[in-house]
C-alpha positions in Angstrom: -90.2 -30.2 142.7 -90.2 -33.7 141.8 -93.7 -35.7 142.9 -91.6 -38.4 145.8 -90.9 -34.7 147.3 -94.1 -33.3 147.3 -95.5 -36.0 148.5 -93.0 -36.4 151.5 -93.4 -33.1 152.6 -97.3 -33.0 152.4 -98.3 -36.7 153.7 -95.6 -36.3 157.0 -97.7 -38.8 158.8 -98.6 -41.4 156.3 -97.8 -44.6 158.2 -98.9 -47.0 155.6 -97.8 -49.4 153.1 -99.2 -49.1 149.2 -100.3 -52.2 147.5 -99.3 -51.2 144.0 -102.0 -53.8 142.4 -104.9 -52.2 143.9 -106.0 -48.9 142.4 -104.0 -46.3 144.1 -104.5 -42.7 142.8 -102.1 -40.2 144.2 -102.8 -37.0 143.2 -100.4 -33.9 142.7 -101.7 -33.1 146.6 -100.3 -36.5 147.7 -103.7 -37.7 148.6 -104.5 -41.4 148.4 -107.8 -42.3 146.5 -110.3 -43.9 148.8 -110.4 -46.8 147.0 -106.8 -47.7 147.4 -106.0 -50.2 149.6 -103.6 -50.1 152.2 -101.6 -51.5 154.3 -100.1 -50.6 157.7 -97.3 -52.7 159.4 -97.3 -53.0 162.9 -94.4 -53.7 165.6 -94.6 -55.6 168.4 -90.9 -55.6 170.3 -90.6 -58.9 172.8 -87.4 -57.4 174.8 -85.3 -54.0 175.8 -82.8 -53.4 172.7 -79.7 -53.7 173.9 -77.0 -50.6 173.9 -74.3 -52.8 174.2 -72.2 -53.3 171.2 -71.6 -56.8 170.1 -68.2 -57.6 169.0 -66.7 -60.2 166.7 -63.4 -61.3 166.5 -62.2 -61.9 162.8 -58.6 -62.9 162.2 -57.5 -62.1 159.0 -54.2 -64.5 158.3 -51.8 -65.7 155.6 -48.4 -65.3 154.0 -46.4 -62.0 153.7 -47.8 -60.8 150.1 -50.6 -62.6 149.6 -53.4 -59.4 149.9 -54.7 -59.5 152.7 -54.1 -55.7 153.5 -55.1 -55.0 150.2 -58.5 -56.8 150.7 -59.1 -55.4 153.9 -58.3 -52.0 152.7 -60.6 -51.9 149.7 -63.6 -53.3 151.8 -63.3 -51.3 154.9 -61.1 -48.5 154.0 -62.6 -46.9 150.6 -59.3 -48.0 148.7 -59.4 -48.5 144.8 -57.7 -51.6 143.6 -54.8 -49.7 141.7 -54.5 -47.8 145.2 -53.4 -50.7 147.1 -50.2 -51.1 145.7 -48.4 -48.3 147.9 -49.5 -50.2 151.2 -46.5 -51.7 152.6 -46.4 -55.0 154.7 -48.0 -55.3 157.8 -46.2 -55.5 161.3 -47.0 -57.8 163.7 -51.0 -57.2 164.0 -52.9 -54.5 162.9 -56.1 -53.6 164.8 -59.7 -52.2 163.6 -63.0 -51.9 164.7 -65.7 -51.7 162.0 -69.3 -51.5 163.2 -71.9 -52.8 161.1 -75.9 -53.4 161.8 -77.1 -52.1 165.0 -74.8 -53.3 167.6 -72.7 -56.1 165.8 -68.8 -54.8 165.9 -66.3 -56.6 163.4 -63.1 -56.8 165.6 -60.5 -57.2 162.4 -57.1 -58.6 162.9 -55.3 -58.1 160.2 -52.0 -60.4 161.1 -48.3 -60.2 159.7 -47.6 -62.9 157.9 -43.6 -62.6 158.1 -41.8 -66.1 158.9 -41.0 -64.7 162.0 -44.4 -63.2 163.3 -46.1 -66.6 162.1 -44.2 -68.3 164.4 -44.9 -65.8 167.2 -48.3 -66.5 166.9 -48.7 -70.3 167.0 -46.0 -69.8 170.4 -45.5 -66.6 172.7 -48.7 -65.2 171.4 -51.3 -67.9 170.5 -53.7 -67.9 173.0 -54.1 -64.2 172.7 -54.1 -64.3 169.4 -56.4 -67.3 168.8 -58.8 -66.9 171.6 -62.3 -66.5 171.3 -61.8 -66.1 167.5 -65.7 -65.9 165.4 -63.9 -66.4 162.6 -60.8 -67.4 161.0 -59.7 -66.1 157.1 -57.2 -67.3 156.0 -55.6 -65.9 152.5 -53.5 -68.1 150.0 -51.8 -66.4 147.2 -52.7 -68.7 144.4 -49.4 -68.4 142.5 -47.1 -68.8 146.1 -44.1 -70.8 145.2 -43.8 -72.1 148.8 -47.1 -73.8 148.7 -45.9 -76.8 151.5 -45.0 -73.1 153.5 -48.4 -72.3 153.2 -50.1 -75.2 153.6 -47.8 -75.4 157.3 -49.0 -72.3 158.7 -52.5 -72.9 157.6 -52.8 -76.2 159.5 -51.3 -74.8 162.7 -53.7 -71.8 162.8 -56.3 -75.0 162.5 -54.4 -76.7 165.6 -54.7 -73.0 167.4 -58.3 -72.8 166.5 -59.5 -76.1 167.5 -58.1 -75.6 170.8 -58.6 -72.3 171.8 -61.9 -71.6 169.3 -63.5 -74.7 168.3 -66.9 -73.2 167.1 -65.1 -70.5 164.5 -66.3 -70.5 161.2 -63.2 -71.1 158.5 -63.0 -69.8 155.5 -60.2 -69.9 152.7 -59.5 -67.2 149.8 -57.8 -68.0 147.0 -56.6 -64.4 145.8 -54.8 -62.9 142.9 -56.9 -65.6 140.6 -57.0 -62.4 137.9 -53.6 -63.8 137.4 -54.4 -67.4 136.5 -55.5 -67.9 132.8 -59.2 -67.8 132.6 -59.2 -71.0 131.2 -57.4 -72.6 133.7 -59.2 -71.0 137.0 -62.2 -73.2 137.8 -59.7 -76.1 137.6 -57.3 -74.7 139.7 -59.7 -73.4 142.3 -61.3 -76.8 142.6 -58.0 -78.4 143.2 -57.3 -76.0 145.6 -60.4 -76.3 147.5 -60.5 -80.0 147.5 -56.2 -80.2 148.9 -57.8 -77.2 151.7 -61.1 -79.2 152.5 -59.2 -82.2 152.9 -56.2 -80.3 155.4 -59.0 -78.6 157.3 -61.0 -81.7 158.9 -62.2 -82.3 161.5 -63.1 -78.5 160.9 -64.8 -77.1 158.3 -63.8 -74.5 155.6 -65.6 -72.6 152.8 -63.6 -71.9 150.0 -64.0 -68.8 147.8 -62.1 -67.3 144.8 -61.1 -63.7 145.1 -59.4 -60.6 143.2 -59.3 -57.2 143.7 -60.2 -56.4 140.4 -63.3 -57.7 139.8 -66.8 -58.7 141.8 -65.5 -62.1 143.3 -63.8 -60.4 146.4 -67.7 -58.8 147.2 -69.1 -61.8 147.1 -66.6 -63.8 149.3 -66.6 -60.9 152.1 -70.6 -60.6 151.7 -71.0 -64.5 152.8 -68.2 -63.9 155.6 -70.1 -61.0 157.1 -73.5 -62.5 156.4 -72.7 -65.9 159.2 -71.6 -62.8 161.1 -75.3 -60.9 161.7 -76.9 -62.4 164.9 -80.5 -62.1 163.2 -80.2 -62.5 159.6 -83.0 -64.9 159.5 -85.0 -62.7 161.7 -84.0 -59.7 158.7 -84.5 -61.7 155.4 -88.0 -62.7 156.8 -89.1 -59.2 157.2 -87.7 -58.4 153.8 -89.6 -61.2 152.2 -92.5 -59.7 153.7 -91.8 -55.9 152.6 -91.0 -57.2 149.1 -94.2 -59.3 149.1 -96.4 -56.4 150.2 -95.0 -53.6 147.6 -94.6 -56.3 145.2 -90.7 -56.1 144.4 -89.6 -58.9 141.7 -86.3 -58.2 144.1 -84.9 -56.5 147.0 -81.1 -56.5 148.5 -80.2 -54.9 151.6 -76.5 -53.7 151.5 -74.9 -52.2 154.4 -73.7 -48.9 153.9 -70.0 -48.3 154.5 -68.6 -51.5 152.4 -71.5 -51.6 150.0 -71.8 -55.4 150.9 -74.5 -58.0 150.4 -76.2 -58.9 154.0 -79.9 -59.7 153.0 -82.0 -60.5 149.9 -85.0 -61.3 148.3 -86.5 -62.5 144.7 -89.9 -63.8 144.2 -88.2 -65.6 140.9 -84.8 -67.3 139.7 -82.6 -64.4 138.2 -80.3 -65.6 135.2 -77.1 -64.0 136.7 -76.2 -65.8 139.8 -73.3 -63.1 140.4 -75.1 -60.0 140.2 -75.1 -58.6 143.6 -71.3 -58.5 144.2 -71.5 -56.7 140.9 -74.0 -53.9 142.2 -72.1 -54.2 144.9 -68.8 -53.6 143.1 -70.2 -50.8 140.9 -72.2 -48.6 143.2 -69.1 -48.6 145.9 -67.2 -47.7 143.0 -69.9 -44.7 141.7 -70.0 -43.8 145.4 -66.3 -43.4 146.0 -66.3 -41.3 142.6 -69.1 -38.9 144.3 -66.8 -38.6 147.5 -64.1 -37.4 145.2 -66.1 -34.4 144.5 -66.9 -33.6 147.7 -70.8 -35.4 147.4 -72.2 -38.0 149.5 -74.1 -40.2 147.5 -77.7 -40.9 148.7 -80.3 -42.7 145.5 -80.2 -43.4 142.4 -83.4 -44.7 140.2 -82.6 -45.9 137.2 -85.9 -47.3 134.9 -86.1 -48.4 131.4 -89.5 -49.9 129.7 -89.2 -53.4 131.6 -88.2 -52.7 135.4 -87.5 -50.1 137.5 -84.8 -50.3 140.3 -84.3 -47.9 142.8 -81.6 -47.4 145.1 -82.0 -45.4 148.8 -80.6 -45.2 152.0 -82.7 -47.5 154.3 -81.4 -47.4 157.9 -78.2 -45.6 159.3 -76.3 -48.7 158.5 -78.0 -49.5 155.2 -79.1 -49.0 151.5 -81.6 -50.6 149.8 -82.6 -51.4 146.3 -85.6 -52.6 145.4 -86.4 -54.2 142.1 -90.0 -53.7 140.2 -91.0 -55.2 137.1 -94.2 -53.4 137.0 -93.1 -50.0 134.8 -96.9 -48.6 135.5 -96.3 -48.7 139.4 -95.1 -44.6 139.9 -92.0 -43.8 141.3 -93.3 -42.0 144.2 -95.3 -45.5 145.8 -92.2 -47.3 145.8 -90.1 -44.3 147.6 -93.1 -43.8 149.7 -93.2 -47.5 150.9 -89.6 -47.4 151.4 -88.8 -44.6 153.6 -92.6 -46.0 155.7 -90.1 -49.2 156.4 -86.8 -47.8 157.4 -88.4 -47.4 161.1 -89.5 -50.8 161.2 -85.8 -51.9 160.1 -84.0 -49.3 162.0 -85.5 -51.1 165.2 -85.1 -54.8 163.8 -81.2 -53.8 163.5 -81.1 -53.3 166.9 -82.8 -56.1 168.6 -80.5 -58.5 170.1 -82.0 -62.0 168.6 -84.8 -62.6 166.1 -87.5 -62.0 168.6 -88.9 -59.4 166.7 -90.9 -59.6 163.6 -93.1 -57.5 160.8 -96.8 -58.6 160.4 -99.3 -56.6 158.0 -103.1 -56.4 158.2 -105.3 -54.7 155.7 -107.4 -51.9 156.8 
């Protein structure tokens, strides 16, 4: 039986974090030497959490063809990229609920974008439609040859917004960029962004490149859902302080249906600026290959000579990885310290508001 199990089944009521730079024996027994030491983090709630689910409205718009199903589908729905191509078009408005932390709900509205259904929606239907919207995303086929079309429809969702939604967040994709030369793509982006910055005012837009073959579309839908989380400041605090504590060069909390992005840490600038929506993109794609066989994919360690990274569920809407650049530091304190944190985080998902927070004293 590997040592992390022995130790978890022996040591059921340590309650304690390890500080991997003192000197912190565990034996075979999972005993801690006396000399280690140790630290315990204590919770101190400042309200009730609340058991009723909060709920985001997220219009997902643009023309007929330009992948918004497809997006949708490979982020909520477990689809491969060469698996979207049997999805047909999408009538009218297509409804789903996708819950992520705690009680945050994504209310997904994944819109038609036939001539005639775009015109519904800015007449018969726009104040349902456009009402109380979070946010707005809208998708623009970068090689559309009825680009004045698009730019039309995107301005009057703007018009609808500002009047019926004035605090929604807007953000504009600009998909199928796998097939613009590579050459040619940061020029053509920037072009775009600037035309759809410009359009947009006296609202705001962020602007992101996307495929569905590679990493870009993670990233995009990672910084969507991140404005989304009520208390991500509340969150990346506590998971400075966890990564401080064990002494991760890293940590990256990814929630655990879509694989995506909400939180990180890093003690120190990393050379590759686009390497969580590539973990992202890999693991979701290892996971989906598990599912095939009929297993459910639950950690992964993978350690060389100059790091170890480990990968684990964290909370039940969650996985973790945790970076360490310390090869001496034995697997087992890191797993240790990481399931000793998932109550602290289970219950910090489920706080309505950042009133709640993760201290550590020594003992």
């Amino acid at each position: 039986m590997p040592l992390a199990q022995v130790i978890a089944r022996q040591r059921q009521s340590v309650t304690c974090f390890l500080s991997p730079s003192a000197n912190c024996d565990i034996n075979i027994d999972g005993e801690f030497n006396q000399s280690s030491v140790i630290y315990s983090g204590y919770v101190k709630l400042s309200r009730e959490m609340s058991s009723t689910a909060m709920k985001k409205k997220v219009l997902l718009m643009g023309k007929s063809g330009s992948g918004k199903t497809s997006m949708r589908s490979i982020i909520f729905a477990n689809y491969i990229a060469r698996d979207t191509r049997r999805l047909g078009a999408t009538i009218d408005v297509e409804h789903s609920h996708v819950r992520f932390l705690g009680n945050l709900v994504l209310n997904l509205w994944d819109c038609g974008g036939q001539d005639t259904f775009m015109e519904n929606y800015f007449t018969s239907q726009r104040d349902n439609i456009f009402r109380n919207v979070e946010v707005l995303i809208y998708v623009f086929d970068v090689e559309s040859r009825e680009l004045e079309k698009d730019m039309h429809y995107y301005q009057s969702c703007l018009e609808a917004i500002l009047q019926n939604s004035p605090d929604a967040k807007i953000f504009c994709l600009v998909h199928k960029m796998d097939l613009v030369q590579e050459d040619q793509r940061d020029l053509i982006f920037k072009e775009r962004e600037e035309d759809l910055k410009r359009l947009s005012r006296p609202l705001a837009c962020t602007c992101f490149r996307t495929s569905i073959w590679d990493e870009t579309l993670y990233k995009a839908w990672s910084s969507i859902v991140y404005q989304l989380i009520p208390n991500v400041q509340q969150l990346e605090c506590n998971l400075r302080n966890f990564a401080q504590i064990i002494e991760a060069d890293e940590v990256l909390l990814f929630e655990r249906a879509t694989f995506l992005v909400i939180s990180h840490y890093q003690c120190k600038e990393q050379r590759d600026a686009h390497r969580f929506e590539k973990i992202s993109n890999i693991i979701k794609q290892f996971k989906l290959s598990c599912s095939k066989l009929a297993a459910s994919f639950q950690s992964m360690e993978v350690r060389n000579s100059n790091f170890a990274a480990f990968i684990d569920v964290f909370t039940s809407n969650t996985y973790v990885m945790v970076i360490m650049s310390d090869p001496s530091i034995p697997s087992a304190a890191t797993l240790i310290n990481i399931r000793n944190a998932r109550r602290h985080f289970e219950k910090l998902e489920r706080v309505d508001g950042p009133k709640h927070s993760l201290h550590m004293r020594m003992r």
